[in-house]
N, C-alpha and C positions, 0 to 999 in steps of 0.2 A: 599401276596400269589401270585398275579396275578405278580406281579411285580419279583419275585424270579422265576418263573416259566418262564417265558420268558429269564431271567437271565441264568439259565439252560439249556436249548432248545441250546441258544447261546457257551455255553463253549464246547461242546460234540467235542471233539479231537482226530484224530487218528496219527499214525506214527508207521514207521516197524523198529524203531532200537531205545535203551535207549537216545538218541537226541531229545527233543523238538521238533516238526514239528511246521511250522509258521502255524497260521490257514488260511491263503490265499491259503492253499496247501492242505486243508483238503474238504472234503463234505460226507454232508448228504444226504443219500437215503435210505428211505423206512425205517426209525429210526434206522438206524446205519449210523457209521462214514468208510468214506475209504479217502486211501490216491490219488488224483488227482484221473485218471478216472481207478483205481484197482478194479477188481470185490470182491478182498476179505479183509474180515473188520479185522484191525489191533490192535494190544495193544499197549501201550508204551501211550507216553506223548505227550502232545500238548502245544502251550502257542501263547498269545495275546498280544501286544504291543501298549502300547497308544503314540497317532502321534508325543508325547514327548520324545519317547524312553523306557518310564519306563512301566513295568508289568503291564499288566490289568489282563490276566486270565489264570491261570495255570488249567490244566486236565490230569486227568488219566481216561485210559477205557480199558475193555478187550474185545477183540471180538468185535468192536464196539461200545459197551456198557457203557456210561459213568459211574463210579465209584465212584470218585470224583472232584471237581474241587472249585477253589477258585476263587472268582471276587476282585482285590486290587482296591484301590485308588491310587492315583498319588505321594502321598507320602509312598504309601508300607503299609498302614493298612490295613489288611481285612473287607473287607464289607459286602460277604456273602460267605457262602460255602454250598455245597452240597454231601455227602458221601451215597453211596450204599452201603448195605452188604445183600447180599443175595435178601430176601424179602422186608426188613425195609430200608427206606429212610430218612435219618436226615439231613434238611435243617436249617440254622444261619443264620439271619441278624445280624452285630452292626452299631452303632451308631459310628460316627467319635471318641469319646474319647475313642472307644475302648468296650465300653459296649453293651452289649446283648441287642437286640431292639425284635428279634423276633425267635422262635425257634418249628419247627415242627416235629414229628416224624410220617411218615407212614407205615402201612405193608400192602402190596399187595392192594396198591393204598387205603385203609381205615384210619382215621386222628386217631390216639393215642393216640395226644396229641397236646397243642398247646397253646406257653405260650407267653407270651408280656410282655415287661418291660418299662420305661419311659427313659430318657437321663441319670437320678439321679439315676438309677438302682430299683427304687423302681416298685414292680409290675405292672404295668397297665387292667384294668379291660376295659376297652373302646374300642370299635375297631377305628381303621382311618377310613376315609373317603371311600376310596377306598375297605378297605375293607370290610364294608357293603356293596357296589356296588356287589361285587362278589357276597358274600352270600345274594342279596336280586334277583340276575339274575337266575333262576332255570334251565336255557338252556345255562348259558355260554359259555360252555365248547361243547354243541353240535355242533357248527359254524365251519365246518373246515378251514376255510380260515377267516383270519383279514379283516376287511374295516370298510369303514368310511362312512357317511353317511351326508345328505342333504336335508334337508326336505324344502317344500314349504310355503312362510313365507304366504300365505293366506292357510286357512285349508278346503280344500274339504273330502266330503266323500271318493269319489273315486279316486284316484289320477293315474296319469302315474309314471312308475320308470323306470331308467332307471342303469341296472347295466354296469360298465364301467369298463375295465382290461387294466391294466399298460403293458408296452413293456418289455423287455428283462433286467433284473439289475437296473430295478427298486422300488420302491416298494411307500407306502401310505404316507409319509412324502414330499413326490416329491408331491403329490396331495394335503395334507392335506390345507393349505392355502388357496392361492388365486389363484387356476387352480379349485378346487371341487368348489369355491364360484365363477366362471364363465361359471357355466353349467347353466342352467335357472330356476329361482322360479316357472316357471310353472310347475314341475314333481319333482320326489324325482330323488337322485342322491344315486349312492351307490357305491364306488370305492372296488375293491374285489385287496388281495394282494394275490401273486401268492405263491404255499404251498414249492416252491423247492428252499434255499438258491441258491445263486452261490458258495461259498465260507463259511466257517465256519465266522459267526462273519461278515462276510461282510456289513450284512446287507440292501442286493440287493437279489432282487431274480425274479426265471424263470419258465413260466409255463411246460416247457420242457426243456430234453439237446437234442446239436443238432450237427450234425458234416458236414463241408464243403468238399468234394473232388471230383475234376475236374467241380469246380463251382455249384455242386449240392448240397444240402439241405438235411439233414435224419433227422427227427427226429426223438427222443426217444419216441417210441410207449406205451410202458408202460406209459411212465409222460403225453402220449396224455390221452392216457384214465381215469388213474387216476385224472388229473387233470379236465376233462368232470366231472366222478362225483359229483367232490369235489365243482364244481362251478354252480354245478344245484341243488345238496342239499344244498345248502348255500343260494343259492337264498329263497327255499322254507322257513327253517328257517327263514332267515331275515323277511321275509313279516309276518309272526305266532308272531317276537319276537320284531319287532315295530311298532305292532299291521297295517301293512297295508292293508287297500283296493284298492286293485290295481286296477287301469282302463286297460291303454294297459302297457303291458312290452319290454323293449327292452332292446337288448343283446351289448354291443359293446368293442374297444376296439384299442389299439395301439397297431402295430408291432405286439413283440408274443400275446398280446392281443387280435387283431384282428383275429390273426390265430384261439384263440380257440372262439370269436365267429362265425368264419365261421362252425364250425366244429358243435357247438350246432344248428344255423340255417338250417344245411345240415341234421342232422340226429334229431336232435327234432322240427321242425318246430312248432309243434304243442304247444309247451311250449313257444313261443315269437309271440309278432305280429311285430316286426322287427329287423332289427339290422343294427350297424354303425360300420364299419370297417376303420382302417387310414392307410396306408404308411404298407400294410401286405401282405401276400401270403396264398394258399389255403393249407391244413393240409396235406400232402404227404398220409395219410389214411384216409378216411372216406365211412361213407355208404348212397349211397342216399333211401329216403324210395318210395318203389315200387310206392305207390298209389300218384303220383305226383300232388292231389288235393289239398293235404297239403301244398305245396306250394303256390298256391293262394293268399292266404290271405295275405302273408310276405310283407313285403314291406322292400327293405334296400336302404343304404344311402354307396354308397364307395368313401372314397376320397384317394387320394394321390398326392403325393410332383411330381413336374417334375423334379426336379433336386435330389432327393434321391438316394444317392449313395450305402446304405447301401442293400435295396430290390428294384431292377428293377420298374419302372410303369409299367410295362406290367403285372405285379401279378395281379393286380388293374383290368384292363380290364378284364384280364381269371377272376378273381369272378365276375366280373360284368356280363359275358357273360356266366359262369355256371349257375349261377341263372335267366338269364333270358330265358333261355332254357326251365329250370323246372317251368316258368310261374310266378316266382315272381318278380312283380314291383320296379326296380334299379334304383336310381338315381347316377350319375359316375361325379365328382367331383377331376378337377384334377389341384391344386396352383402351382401358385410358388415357392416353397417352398423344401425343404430339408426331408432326416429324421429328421422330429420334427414333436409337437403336440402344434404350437401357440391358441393365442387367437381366430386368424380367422377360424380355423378350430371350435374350442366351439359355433363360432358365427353362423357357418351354420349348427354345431347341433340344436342349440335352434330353429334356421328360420324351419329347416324339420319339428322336431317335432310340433312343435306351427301349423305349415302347416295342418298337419295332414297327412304328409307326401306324 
């Protein structure tokens, strides 16, 4: 289920004429599909290509709304399909020889029904693996935002965490490895993926859109705020749903990641005792809170690249010297370095925090 349902999310296609639109050409916002940056949401068909050439995912939708859509294999067997009619939702898995592995029906988001069969086609009464994980998570599905997490291989009661947001077209697979296992066992680690694809099917995605002209930066106000939300109820969640007792918390993050931690240190101070910013710029909107005592306590950590081509070092200084205006303790941190997020920048995470900053 978990696994069809991400499936899904992915195929959702829009185009404004009976022609296939590529999905590099499509995006989602706000659970509709439009085509590149059109404000109004198209019908017709869409389709996905594997880096072989051959079909991966054909879709249809009206108004945005995906309808139907088919996920192939690389020899052109269907894998899973997904049909809307109305209220009722009828999702298929098969199995490579062709046979029915999994088969759901829902009405107005309620389960029907929901049957399973073996590779031999004979009934299956078992669930998988996976899908006991679903149904033994009673909050799954509350988390708005994906991530990955890191826990400290010795187990204190209280622990520090520390949530960390990916840059621009990136997303948890870039982290999942050996970047999350070079933040430090002394705190939990918790990489948060950002809620707004780039592109359909891409599989990269952005805390915001943003547009450049005459060298200036806008961002999309809307995806600022919704994305604020989405990444402070996510926080609260996580700590309730892997059981944490959190000591200090801190907010941090690359690029657009950085950007929305500055934006949660700037207007909820109160919700973090610090935050790490890399190679970022301040949020074109934000509100600072009157009673400037709140700031006090903050302590942040900014670095950036000297030679970053992408966002000026000068961003880096303006947060460093907005904050320490409003009376919170900066430390400014400026490599060699490029837009990137190396080792040695994780290495003067761990030194801060271990610090005590």
């Amino acid at each position: 289920m978990k696994k069809l349902f991400l499936i899904t999310f992915l195929v959702v296609f829009a185009c404004s004429g009976s022609k296939p639109v590529d999905s590099s050409k499509l995006a989602e916002r706000g659970g509709l599909v439009y085509y590149n940056k059109s404000d109004t949401p198209f019908s017709g068909k869409g389709i996905k290509y594997w880096p072989t050439g051959e079909v991966q995912v054909e879709a249809t939708f009206e108004d945005g709304i995906p309808i139907q859509s088919s996920f192939l294999n690389m020899d052109g067997s269907l894998l899973e399909s997904t049909e809307v009619i109305g209220d009722t939702t009828i999702s298929i898995e098969w199995f490579s020889n062709g046979e029915k592995r999994w088969e759901s029906k829902t009405v107005l988001g309620n389960n029907i029904y929901i049957n399973r069969w073996n590779e031999d086609g004979s009934n299956r009464g078992e669930l998988f693996d996976w899908e006991k994980e679903v149904l033994d998570s009673e909050d799954q599905w509350d988390i708005p935002l994906n991530y990955i997490i890191k826990r400290p291989t010795n187990y204190a009661e209280k622990q520090d965490i520390l949530y960390f947001m990916h840059g621009y077209t990136e997303n948890l697979s870039y982290y999942k490895n050996h970047v999350i296992d070079q933040f430090s066992d002394n705190y939990i680690t918790v990489i948060l993926q950002a809620p707004y694809e780039v592109s359909l099917a891409s599989g990269t995605f952005s805390w915001f859109d943003f547009e450049v002209s005459n060298t200036d930066t806008v961002f999309n106000k809307d995806h600022l705020k919704e994305s604020l939300e989405k990444i402070l109820f996510s926080m609260d969640k996580i700590i309730k749903k892997e059981k944490i007792s959190p000591g200090k918390i801190f907010i941090g993050g690359f690029s657009q990641g950085g950007t929305m931690a500055c934006k949660i240190a700037l207007e909820h101070p109160n919700v973090v005792d610090g935050f790490i910013v890399h190679n970022t710029k301040l949020p074109n909107v934000y509100q600072i809170k009157k009673n400037k005592f709140e700031y006090k306590k903050l302590k942040g950590l900014v670095i950036n690249g000297k030679n970053d081509k992408i966002l000026d070092p000068i961003n880096s200084r303006h947060i460093a010297n907005t904050f320490l205006r409003l009376g919170a303790k900066i430390q400014l941190r400026e490599l060699n370095i490029g837009h990137e997020f190396p080792k040695l920048s994780r290495d003067i995470i761990n030194k801060w925090i271990a610090q005590g900053n």
